[in-house]
Biopython code that builds the backbone (N, CA, C, O; Angstrom):
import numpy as np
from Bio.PDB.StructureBuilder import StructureBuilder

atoms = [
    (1, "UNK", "N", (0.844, -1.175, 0.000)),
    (1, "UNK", "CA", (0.000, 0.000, 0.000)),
    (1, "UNK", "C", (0.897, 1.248, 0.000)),
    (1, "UNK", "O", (1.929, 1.290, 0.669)),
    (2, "UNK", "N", (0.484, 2.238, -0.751)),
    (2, "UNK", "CA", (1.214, 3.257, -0.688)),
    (2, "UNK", "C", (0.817, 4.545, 0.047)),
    (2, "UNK", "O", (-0.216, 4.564, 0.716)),
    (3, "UNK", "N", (1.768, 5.836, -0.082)),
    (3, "UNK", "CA", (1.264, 6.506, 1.078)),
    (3, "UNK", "C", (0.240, 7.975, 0.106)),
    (3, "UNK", "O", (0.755, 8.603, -0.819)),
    (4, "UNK", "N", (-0.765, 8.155, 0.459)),
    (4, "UNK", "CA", (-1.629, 8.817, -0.104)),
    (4, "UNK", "C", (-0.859, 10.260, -0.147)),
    (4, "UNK", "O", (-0.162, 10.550, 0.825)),
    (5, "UNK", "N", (-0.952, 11.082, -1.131)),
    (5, "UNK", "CA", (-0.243, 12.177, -1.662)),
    (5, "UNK", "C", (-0.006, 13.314, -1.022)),
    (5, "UNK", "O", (1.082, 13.796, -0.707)),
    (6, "UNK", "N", (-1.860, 14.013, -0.713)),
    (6, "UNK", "CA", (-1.905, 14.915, 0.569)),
    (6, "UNK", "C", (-1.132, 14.087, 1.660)),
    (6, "UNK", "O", (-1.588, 14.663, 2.648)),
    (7, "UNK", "N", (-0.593, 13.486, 1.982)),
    (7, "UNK", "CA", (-0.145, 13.078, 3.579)),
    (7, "UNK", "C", (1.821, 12.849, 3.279)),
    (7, "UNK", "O", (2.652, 12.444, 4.092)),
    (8, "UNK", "N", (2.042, 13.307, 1.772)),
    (8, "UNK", "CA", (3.861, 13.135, 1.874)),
    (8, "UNK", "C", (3.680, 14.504, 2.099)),
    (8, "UNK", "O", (2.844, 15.385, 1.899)),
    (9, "UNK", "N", (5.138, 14.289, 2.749)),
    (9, "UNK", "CA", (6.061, 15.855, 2.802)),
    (9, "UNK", "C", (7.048, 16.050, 1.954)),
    (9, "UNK", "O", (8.042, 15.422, 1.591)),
    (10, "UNK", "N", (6.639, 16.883, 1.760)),
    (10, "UNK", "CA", (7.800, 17.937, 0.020)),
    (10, "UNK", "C", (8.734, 17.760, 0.249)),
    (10, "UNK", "O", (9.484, 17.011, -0.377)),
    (11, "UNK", "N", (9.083, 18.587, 1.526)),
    (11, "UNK", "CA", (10.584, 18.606, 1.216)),
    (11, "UNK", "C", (11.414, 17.447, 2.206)),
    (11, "UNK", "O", (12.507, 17.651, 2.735)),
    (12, "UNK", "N", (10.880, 16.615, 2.274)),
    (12, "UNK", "CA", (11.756, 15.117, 3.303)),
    (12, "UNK", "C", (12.944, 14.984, 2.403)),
    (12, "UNK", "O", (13.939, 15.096, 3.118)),
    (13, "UNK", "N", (13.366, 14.752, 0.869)),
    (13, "UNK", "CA", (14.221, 14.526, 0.726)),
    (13, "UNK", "C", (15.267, 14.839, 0.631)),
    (13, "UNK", "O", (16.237, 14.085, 0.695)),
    (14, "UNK", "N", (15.290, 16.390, 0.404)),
    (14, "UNK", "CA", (16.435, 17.159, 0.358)),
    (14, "UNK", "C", (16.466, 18.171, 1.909)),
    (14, "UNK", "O", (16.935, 19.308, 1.970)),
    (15, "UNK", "N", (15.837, 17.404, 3.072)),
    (15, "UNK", "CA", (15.819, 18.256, 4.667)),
    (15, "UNK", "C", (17.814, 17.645, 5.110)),
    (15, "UNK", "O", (18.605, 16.771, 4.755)),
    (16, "UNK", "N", (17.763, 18.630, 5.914)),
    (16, "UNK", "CA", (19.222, 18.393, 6.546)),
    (16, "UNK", "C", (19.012, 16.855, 7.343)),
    (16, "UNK", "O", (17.993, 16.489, 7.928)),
    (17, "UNK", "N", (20.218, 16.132, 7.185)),
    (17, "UNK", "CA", (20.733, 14.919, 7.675)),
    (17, "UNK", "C", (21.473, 14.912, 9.224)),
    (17, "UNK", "O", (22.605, 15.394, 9.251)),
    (18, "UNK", "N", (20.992, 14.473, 10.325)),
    (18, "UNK", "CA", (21.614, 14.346, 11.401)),
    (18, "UNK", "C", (22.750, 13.091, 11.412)),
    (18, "UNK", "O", (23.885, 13.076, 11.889)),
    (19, "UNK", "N", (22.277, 12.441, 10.967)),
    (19, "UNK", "CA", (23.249, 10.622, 11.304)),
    (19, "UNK", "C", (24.297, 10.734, 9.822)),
    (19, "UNK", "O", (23.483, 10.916, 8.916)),
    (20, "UNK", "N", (25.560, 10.706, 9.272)),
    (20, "UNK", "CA", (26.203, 10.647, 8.905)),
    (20, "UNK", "C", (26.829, 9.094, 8.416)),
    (20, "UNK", "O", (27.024, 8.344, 9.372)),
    (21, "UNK", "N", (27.117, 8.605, 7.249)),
    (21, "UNK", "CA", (27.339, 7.532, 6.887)),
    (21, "UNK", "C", (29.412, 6.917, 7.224)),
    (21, "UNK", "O", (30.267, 7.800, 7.141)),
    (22, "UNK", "N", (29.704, 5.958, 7.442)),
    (22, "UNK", "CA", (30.933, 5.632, 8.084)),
    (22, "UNK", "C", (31.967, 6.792, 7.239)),
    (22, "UNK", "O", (32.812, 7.633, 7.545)),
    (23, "UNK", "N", (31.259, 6.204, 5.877)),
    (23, "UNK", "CA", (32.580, 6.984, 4.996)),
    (23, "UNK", "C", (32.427, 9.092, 5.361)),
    (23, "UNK", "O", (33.336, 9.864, 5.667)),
    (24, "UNK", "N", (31.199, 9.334, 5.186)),
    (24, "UNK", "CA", (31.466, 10.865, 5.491)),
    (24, "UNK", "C", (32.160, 11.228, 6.691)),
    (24, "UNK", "O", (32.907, 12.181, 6.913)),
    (25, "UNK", "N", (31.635, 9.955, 7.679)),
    (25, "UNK", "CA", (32.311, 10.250, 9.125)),
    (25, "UNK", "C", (34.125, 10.527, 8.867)),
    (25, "UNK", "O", (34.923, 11.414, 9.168)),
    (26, "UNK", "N", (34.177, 9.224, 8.149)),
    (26, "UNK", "CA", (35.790, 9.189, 7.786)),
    (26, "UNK", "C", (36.354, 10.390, 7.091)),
    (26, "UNK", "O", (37.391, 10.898, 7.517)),
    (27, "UNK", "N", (35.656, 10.932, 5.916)),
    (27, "UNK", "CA", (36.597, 11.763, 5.380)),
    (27, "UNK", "C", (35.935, 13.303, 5.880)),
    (27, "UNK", "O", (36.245, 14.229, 5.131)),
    (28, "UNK", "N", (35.257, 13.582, 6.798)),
    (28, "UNK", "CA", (35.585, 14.722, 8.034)),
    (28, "UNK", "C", (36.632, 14.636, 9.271)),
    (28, "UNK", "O", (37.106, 15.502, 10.005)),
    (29, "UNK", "N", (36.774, 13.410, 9.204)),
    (29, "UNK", "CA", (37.863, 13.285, 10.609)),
    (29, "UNK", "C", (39.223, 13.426, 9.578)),
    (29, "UNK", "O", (40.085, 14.155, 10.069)),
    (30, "UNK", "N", (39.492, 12.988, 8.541)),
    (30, "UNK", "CA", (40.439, 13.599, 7.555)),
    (30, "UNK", "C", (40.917, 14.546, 7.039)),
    (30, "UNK", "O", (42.015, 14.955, 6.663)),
    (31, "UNK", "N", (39.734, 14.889, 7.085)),
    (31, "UNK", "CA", (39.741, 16.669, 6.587)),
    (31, "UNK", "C", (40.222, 17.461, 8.190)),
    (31, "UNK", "O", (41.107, 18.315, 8.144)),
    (32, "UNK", "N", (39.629, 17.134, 9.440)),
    (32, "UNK", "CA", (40.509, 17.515, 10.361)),
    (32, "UNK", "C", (41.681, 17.551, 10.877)),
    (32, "UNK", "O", (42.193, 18.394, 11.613)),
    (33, "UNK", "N", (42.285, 16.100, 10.238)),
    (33, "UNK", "CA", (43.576, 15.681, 10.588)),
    (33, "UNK", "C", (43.400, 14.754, 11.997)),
    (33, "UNK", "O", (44.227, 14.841, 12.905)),
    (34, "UNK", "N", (42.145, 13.799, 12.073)),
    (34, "UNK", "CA", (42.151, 13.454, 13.519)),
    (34, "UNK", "C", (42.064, 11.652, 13.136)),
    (34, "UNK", "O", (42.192, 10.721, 13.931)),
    (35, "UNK", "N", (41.846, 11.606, 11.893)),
    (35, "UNK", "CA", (42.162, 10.040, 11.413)),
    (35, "UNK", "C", (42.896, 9.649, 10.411)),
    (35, "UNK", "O", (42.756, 10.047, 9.255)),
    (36, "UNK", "N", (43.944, 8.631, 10.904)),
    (36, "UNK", "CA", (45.119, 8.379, 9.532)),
    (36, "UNK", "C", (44.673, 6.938, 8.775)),
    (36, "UNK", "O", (43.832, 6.218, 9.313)),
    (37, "UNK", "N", (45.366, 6.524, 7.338)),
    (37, "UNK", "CA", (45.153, 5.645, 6.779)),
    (37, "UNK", "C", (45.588, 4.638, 7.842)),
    (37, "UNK", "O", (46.688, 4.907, 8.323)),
    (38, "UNK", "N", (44.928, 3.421, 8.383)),
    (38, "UNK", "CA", (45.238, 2.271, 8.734)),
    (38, "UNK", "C", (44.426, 2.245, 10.351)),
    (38, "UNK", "O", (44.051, 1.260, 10.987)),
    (39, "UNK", "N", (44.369, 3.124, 10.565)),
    (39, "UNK", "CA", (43.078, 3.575, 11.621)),
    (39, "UNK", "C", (41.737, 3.156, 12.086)),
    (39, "UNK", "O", (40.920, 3.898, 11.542)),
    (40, "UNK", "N", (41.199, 2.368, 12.787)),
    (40, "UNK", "CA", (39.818, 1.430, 12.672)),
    (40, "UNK", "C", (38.810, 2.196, 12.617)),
    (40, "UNK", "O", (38.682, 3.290, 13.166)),
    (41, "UNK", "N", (37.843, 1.468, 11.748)),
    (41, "UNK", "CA", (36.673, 1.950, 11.343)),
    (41, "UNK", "C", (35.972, 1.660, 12.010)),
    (41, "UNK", "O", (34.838, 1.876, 11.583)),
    (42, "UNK", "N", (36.011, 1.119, 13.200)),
    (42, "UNK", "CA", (34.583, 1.039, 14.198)),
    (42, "UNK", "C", (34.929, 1.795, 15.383)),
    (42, "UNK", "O", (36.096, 1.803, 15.776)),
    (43, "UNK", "N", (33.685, 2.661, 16.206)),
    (43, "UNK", "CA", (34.163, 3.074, 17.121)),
    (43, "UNK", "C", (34.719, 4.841, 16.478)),
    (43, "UNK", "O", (35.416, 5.556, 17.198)),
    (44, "UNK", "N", (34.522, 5.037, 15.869)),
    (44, "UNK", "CA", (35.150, 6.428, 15.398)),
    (44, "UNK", "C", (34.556, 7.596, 16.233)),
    (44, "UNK", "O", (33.759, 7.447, 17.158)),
    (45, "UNK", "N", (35.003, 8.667, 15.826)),
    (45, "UNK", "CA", (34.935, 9.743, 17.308)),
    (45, "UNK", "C", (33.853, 10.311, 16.342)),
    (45, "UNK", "O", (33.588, 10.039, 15.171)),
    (46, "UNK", "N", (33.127, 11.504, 17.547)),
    (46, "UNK", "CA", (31.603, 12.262, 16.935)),
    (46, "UNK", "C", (32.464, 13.125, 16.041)),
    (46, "UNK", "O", (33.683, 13.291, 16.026)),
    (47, "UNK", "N", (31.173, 13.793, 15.057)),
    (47, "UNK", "CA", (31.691, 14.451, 14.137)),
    (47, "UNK", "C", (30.733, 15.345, 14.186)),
    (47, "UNK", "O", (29.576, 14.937, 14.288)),
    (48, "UNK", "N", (30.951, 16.503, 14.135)),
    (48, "UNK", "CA", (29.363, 17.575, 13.956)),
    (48, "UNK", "C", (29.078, 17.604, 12.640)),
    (48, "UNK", "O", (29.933, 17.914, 11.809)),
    (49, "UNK", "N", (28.014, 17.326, 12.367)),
    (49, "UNK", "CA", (27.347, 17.296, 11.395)),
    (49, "UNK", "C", (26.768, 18.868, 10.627)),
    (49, "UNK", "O", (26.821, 18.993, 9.403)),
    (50, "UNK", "N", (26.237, 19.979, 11.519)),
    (50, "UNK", "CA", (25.751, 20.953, 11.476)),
    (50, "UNK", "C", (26.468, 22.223, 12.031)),
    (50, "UNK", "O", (26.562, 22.371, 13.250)),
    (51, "UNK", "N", (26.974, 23.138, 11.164)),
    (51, "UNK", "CA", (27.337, 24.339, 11.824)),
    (51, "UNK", "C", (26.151, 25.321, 11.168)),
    (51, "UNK", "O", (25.538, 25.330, 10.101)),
    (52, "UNK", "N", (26.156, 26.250, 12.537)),
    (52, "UNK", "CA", (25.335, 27.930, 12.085)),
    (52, "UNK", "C", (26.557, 28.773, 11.113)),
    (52, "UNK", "O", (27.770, 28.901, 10.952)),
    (53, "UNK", "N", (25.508, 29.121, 10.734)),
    (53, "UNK", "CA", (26.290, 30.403, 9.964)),
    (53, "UNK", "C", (25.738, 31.646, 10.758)),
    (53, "UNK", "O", (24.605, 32.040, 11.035)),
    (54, "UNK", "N", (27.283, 32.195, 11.059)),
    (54, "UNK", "CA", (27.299, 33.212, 11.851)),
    (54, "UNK", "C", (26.823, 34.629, 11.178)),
    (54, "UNK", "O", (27.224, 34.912, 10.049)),
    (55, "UNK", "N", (25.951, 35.518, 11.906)),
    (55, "UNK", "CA", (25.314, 36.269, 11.472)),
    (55, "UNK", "C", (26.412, 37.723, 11.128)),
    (55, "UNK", "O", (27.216, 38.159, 11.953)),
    (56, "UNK", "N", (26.254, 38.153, 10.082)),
    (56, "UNK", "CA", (27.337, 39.466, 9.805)),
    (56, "UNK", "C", (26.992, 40.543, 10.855)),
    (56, "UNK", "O", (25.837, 40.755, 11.225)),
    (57, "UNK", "N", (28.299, 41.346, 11.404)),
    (57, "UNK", "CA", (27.681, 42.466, 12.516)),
    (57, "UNK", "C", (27.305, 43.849, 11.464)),
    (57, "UNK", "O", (27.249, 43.789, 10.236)),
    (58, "UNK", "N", (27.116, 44.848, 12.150)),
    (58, "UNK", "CA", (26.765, 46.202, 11.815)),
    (58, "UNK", "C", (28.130, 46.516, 11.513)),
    (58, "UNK", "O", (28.501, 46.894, 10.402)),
    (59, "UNK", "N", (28.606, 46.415, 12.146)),
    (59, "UNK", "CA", (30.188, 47.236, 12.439)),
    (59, "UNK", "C", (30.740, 46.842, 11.455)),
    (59, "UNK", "O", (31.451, 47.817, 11.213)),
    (60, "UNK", "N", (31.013, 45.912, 10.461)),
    (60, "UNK", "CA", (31.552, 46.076, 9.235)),
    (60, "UNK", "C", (31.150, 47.133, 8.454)),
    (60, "UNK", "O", (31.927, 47.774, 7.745)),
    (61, "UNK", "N", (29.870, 47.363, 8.559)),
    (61, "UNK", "CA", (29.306, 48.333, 7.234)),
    (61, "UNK", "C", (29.806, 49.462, 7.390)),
    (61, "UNK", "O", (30.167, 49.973, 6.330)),
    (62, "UNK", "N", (30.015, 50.205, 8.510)),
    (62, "UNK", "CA", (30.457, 51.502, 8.979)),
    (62, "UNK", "C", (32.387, 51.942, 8.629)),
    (62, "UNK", "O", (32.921, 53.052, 8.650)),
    (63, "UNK", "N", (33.020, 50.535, 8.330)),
    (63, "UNK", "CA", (34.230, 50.393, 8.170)),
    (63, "UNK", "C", (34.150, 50.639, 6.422)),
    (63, "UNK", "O", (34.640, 51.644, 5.906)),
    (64, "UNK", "N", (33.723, 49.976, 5.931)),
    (64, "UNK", "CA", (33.921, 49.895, 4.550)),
    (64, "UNK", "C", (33.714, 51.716, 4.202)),
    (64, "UNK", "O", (34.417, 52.354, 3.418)),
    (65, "UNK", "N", (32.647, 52.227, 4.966)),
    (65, "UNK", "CA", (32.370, 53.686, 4.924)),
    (65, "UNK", "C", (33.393, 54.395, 4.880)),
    (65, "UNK", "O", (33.903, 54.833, 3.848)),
    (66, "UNK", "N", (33.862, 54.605, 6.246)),
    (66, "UNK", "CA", (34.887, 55.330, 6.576)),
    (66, "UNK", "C", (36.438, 55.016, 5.725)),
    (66, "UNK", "O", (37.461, 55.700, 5.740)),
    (67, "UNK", "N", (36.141, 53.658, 4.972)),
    (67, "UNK", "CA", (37.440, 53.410, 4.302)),
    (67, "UNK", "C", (37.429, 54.631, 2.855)),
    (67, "UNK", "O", (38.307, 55.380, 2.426)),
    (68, "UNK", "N", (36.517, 54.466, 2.576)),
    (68, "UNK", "CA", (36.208, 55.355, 1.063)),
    (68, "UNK", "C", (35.764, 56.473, 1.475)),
    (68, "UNK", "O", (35.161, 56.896, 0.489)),
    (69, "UNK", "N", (35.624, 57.526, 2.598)),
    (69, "UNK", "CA", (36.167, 58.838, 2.480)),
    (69, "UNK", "C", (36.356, 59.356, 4.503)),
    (69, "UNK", "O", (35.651, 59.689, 5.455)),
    (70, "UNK", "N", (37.814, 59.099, 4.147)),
    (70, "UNK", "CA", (38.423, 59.094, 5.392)),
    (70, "UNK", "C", (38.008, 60.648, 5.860)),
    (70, "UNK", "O", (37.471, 60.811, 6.956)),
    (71, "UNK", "N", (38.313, 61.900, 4.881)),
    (71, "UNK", "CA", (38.198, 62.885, 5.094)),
    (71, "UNK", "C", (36.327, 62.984, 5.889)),
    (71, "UNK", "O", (36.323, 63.203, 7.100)),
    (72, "UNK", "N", (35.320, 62.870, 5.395)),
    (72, "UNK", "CA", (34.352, 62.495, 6.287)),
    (72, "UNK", "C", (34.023, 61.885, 7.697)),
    (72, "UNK", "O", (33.177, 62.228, 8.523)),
    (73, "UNK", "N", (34.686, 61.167, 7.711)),
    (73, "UNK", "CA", (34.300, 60.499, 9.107)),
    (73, "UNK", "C", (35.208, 61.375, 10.318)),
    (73, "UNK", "O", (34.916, 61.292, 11.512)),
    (74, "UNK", "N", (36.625, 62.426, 9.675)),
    (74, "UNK", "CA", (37.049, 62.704, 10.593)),
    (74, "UNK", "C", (36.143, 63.724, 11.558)),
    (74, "UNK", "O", (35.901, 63.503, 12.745)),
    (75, "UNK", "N", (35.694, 64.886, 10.801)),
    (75, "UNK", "CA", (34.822, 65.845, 11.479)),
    (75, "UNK", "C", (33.796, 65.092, 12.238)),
    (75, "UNK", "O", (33.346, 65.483, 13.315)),
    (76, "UNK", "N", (33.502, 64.181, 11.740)),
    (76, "UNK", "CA", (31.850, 63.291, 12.631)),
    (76, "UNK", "C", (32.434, 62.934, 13.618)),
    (76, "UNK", "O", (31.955, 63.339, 14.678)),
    (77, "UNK", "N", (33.434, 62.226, 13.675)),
    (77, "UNK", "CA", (34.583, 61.605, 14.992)),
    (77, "UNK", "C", (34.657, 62.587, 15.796)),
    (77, "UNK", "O", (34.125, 62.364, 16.883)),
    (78, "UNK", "N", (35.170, 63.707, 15.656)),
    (78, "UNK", "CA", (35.149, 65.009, 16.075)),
    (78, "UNK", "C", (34.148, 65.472, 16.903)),
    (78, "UNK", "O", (34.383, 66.137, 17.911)),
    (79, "UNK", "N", (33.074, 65.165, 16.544)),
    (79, "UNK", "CA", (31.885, 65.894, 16.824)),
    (79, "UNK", "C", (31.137, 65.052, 17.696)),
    (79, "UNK", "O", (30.185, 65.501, 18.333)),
    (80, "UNK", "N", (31.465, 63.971, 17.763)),
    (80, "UNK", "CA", (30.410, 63.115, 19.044)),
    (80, "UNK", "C", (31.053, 63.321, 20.189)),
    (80, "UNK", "O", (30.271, 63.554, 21.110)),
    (81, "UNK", "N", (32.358, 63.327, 20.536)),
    (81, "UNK", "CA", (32.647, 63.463, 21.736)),
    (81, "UNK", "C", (32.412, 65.210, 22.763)),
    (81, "UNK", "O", (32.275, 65.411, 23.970)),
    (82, "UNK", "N", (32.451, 65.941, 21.844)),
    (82, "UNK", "CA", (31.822, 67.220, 21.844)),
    (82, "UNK", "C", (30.180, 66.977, 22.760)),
    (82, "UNK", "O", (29.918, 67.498, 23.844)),
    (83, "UNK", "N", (29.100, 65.901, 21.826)),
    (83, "UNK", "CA", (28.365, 65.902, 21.645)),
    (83, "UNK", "C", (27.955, 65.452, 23.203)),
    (83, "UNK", "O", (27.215, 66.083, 23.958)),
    (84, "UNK", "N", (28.511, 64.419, 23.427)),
    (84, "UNK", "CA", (28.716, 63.864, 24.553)),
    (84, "UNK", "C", (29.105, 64.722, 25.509)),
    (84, "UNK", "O", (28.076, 64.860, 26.171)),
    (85, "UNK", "N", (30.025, 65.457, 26.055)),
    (85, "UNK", "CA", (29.921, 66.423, 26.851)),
    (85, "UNK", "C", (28.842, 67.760, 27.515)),
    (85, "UNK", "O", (28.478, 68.219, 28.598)),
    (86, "UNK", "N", (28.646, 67.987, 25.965)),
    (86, "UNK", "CA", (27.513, 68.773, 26.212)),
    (86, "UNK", "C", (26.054, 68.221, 26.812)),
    (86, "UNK", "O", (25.196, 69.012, 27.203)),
    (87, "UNK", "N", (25.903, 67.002, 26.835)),
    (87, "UNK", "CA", (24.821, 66.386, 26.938)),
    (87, "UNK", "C", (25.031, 65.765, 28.593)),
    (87, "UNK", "O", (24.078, 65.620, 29.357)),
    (88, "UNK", "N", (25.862, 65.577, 28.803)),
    (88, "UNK", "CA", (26.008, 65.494, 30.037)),
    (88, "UNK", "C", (25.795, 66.443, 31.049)),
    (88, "UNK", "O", (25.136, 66.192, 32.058)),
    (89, "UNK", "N", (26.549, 67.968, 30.723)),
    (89, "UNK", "CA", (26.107, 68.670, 31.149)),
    (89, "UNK", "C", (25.204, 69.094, 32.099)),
    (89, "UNK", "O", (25.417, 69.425, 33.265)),
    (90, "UNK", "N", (24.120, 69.047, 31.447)),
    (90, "UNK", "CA", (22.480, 69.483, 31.918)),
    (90, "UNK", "C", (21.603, 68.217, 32.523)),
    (90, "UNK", "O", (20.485, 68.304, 33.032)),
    (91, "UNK", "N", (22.509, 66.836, 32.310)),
    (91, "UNK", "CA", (22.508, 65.825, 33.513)),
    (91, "UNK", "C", (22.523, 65.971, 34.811)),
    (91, "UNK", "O", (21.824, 65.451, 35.681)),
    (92, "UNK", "N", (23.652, 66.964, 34.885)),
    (92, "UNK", "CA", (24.078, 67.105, 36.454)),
    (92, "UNK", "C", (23.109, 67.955, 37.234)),
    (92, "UNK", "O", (22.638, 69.011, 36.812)),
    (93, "UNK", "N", (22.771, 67.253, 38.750)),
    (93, "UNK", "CA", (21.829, 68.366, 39.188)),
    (93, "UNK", "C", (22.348, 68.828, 40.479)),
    (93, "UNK", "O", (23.271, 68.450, 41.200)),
    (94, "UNK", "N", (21.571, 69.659, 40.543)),
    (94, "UNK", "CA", (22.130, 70.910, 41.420)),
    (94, "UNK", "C", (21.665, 70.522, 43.030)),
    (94, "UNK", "O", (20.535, 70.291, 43.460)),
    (95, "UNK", "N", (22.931, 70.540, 43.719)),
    (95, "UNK", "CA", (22.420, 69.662, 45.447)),
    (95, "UNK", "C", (21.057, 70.229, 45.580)),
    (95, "UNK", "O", (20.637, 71.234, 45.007)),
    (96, "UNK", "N", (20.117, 69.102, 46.796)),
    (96, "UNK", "CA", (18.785, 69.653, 46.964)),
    (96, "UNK", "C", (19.002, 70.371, 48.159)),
    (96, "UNK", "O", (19.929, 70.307, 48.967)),
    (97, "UNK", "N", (18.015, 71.043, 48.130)),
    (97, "UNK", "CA", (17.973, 71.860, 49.553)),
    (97, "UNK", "C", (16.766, 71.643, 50.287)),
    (97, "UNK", "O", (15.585, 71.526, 49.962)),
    (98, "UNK", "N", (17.355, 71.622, 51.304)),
    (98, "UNK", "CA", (16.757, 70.802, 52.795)),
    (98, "UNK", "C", (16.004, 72.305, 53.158)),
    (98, "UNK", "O", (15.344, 72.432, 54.189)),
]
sb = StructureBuilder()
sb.init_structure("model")
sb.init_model(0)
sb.init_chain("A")
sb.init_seg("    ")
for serial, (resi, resn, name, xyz) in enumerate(atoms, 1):
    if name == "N":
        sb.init_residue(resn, " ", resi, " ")
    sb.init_atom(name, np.array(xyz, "f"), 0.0, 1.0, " ", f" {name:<3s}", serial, name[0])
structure = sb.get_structure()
């Protein structure tokens, strides 16, 4: 009997693989340098199967900026720490009186 159409899932065949076959196991521990030719094939050490891909930061984009017009970013550089002072300023309060 087969399995009625509405009830497969699309994408089962091409979904990510957890369990790894001897030989992929083997030629990742190779590619690490953690198994040599003559080495037993049973018993082999875990292998991660799955890495994240690490998410890009902000802080690159602002570099590539400042690379292509240095003359720009100097006055802005300039100007926050300014900015910052002044803003502090009117932070500070004045002792209370009793």
């Amino acid at each position: 009997m087969t399995i009625h159409s509405s009830l497969k899932l699309s994408g089962a065949a091409g979904g990510h693989r957890n369990v790894w076959t001897r030989m992929e196991r083997i030629a990742a521990l190779k590619k690490a340098g953690r198994w040599k030719e003559g080495d037993r094939v049973e018993g082999l050490r875990k292998v991660r199967t799955s890495f994240k891909a690490k998410a890009k930061k902000k802080a690159a984009e602002p570099k590539a900026e400042a690379g292509a017009a240095p003359a720009a970013a100097a006055p802005a550089a300039a100007a926050a720490p300014a900015a910052k002072t002044a803003a502090a300023a009117p932070a500070a309060k004045a002792p209370a009186k009793k």
